[in-house]
LUMZAVO-101467 format. One line per field, with one value per residue: residue number from 1; chain; y, x, z of N, C-alpha, C, O in turn. Coordinates in steps of 0.1 Angstrom, whole numbers, plus 2048, in hexadecimal, padded with zeros to 3 digits. Each point is the difference from the previous one (the first is absolute). Example, Ala and Ser with C-alpha at 12.3 -4.5 7.8 and 13.67 -1.06 7.14 Angstrom:
<recs>
seq <- c(1; 2)
mol <- c(A; A)
n_yy <- c(7C7; 80B)
n_xx <- c(884; 7F2)
n_zz <- c(84E; 7F2)
ca_yy <- c(80C; 80B)
ca_xx <- c(7F7; 809)
ca_zz <- c(800; 800)
c_yy <- c(80C; 80B)
c_xx <- c(809; 7F8)
c_zz <- c(800; 808)
o_yy <- c(800; 80B)
o_xx <- c(80A; 805)
o_zz <- c(807; 801)
</recs>
This chain:
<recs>
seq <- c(1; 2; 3; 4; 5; 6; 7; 8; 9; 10; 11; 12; 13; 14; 15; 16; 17; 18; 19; 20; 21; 22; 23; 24; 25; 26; 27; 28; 29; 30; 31; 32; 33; 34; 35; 36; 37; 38; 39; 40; 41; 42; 43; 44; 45; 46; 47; 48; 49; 50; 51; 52; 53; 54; 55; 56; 57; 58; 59; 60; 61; 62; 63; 64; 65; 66; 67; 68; 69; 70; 71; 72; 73; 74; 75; 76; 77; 78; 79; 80; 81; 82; 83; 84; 85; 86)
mol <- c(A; A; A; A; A; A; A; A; A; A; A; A; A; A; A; A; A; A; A; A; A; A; A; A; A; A; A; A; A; A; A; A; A; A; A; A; A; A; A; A; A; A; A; A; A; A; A; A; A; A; A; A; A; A; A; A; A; A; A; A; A; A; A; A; A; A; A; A; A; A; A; A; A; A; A; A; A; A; A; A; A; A; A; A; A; A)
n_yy <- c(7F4; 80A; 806; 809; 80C; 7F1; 7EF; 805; 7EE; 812; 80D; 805; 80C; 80B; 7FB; 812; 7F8; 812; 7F1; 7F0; 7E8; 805; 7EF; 7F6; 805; 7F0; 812; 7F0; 816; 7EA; 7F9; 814; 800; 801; 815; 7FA; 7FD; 817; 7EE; 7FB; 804; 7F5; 7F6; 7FC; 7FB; 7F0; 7FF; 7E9; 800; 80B; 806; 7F4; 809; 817; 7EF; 80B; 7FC; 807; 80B; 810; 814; 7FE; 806; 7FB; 7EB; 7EE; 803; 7FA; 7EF; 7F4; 802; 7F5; 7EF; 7F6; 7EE; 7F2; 7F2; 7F0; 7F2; 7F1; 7F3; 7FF; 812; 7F6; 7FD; 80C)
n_xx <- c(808; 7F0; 818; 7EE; 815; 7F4; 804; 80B; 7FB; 812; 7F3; 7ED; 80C; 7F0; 7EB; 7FC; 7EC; 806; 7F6; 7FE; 7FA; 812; 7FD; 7F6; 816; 7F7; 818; 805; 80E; 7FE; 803; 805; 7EE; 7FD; 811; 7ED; 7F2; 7FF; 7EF; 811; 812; 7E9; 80D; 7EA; 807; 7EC; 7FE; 80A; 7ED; 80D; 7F7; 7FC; 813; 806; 7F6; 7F8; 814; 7F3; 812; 7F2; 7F2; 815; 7FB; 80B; 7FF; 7F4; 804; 814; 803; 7F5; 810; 80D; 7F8; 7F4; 80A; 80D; 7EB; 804; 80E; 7F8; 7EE; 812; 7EF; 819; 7F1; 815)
n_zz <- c(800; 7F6; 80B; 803; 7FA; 80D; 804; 80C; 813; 7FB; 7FE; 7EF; 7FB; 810; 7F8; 7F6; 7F3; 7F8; 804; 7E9; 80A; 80A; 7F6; 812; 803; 80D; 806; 7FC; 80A; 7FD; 813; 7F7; 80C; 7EA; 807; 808; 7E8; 809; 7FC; 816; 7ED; 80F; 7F1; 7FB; 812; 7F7; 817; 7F3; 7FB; 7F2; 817; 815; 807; 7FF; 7ED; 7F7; 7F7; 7EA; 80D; 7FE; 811; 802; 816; 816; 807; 80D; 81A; 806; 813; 812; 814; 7F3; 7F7; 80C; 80C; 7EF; 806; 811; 7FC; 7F0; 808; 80C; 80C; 7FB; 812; 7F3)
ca_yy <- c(80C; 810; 809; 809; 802; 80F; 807; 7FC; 807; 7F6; 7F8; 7EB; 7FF; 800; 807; 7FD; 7FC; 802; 7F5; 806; 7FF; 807; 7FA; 804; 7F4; 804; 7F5; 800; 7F9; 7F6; 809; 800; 80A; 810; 801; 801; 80F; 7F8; 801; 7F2; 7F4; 7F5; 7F3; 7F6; 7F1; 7FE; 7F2; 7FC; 803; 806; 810; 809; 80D; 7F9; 7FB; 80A; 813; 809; 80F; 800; 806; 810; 808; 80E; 7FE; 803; 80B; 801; 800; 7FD; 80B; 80A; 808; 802; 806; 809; 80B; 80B; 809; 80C; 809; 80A; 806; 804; 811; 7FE)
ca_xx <- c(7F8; 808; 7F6; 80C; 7F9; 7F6; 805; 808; 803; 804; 809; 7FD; 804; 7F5; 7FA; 7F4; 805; 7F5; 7FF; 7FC; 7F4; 7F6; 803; 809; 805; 80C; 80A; 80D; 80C; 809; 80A; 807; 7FA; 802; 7F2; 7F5; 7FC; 7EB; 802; 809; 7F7; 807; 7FF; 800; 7F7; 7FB; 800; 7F3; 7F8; 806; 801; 80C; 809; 7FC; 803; 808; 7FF; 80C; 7FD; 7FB; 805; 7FE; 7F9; 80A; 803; 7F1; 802; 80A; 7F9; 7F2; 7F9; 80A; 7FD; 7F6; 808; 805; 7FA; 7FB; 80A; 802; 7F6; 803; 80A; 800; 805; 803)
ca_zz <- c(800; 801; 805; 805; 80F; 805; 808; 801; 80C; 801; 810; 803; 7F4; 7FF; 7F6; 7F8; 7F3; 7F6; 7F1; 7F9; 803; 809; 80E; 808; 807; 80D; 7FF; 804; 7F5; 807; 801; 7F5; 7F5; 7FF; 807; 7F7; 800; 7FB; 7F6; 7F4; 7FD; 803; 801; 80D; 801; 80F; 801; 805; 80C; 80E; 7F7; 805; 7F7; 7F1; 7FC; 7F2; 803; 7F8; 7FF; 7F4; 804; 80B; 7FD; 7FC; 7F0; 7F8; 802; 7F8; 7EB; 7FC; 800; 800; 7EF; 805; 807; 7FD; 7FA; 80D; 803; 7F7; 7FE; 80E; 802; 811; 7FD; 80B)
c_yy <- c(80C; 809; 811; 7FC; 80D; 7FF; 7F5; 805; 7F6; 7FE; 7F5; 7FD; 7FA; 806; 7FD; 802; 801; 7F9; 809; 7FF; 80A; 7F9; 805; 7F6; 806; 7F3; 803; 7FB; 7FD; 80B; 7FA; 805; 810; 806; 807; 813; 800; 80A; 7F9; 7F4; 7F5; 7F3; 7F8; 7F3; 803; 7F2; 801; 807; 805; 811; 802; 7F0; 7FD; 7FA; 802; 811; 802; 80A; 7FF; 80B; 80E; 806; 80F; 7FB; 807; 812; 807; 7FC; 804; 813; 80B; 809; 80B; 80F; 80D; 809; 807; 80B; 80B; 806; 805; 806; 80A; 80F; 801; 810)
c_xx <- c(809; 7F3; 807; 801; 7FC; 808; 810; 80B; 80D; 804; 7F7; 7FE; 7F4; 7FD; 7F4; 807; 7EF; 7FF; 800; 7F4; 7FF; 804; 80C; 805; 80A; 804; 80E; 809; 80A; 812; 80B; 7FB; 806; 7EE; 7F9; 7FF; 7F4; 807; 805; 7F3; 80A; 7FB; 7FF; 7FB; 7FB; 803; 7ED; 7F6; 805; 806; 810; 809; 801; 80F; 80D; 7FD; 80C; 7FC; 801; 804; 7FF; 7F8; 807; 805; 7F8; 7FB; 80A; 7FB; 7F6; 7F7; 80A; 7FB; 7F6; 806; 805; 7F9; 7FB; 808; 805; 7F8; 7FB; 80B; 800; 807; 805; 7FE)
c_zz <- c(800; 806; 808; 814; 804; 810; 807; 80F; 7FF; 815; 806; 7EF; 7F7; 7F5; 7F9; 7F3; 7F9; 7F5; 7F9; 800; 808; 812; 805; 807; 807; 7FC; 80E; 7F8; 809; 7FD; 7F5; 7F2; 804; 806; 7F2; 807; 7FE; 7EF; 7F4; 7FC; 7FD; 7FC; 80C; 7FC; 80F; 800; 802; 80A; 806; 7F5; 806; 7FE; 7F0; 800; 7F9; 7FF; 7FB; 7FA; 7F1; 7F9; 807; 7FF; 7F6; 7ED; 7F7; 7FD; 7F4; 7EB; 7FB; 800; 7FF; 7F4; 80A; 80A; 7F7; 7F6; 807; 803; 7F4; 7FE; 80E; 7FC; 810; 7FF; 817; 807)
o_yy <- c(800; 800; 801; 7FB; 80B; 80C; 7F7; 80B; 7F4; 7F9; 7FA; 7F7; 7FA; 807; 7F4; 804; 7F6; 807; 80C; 80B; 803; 807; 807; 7F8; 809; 7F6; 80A; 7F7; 80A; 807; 7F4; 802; 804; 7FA; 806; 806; 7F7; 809; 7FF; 7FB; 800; 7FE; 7FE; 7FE; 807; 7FA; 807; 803; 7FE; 802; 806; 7F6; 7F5; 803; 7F9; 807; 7FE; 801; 7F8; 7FF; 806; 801; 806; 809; 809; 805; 807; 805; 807; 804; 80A; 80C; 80B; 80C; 80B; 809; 80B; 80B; 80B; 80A; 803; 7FD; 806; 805; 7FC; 802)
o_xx <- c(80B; 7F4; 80C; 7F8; 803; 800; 7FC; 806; 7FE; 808; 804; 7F8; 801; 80A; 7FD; 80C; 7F8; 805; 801; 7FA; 7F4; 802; 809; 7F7; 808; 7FB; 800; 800; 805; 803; 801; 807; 803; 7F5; 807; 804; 7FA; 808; 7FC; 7F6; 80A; 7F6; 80A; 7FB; 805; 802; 7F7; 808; 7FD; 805; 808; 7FA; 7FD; 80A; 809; 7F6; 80B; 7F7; 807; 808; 7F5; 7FC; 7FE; 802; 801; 7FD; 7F9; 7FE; 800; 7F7; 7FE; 803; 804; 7FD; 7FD; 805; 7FB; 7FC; 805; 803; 7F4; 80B; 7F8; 808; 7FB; 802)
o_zz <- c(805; 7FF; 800; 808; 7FC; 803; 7F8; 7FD; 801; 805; 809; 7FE; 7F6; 7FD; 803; 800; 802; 7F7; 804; 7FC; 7FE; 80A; 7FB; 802; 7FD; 7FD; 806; 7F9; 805; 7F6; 800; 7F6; 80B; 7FF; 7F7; 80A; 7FB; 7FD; 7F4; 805; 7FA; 806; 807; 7F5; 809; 7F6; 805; 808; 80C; 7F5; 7FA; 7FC; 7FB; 807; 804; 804; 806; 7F8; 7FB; 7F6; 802; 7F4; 7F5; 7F7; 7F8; 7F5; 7F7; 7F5; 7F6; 7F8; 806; 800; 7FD; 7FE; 803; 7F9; 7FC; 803; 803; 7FB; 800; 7FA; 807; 7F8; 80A; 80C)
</recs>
């Protein structure tokens, strides 16, 4: 499954994870994972009948990436058509 995270505490290393469905699932990420951002999108497996801890979890990617490529054309038309007066 792919889904983003919506919130992510790493000091009990607890989070929620939004589907592309729409669902929401609480996971724990077992220590040696890099800590998650709300926003990264991530690849999981669930085990069987059971929502915690997910199974599999590979960062897909940053929120801050997505931020950078996806909305930068956007960003820099904001900025040429403001003008700051000091």
């Amino acid at each position: 499954m792919i889904g983003q995270i919506r919130c992510f505490i790493p000091a009990n290393r607890r989070g929620t994870i939004q589907t592309d469905a729409g669902h929401c699932v609480a996971f724990h990420l077992p220590e040696g994972y890099p800590n998650l951002q709300g926003g990264d999108i991530v690849e999981f497996d669930l085990p069987p009948n059971q929502a915690v801890p997910v199974g599999r979890l590979v960062l897909r990617r940053r929120w801050a990436d997505r931020l950078n490529t996806d909305f930068r054309p956007l960003v820099n038309q904001f900025y040429a058509t403001i003008q700051i007066r000091y």
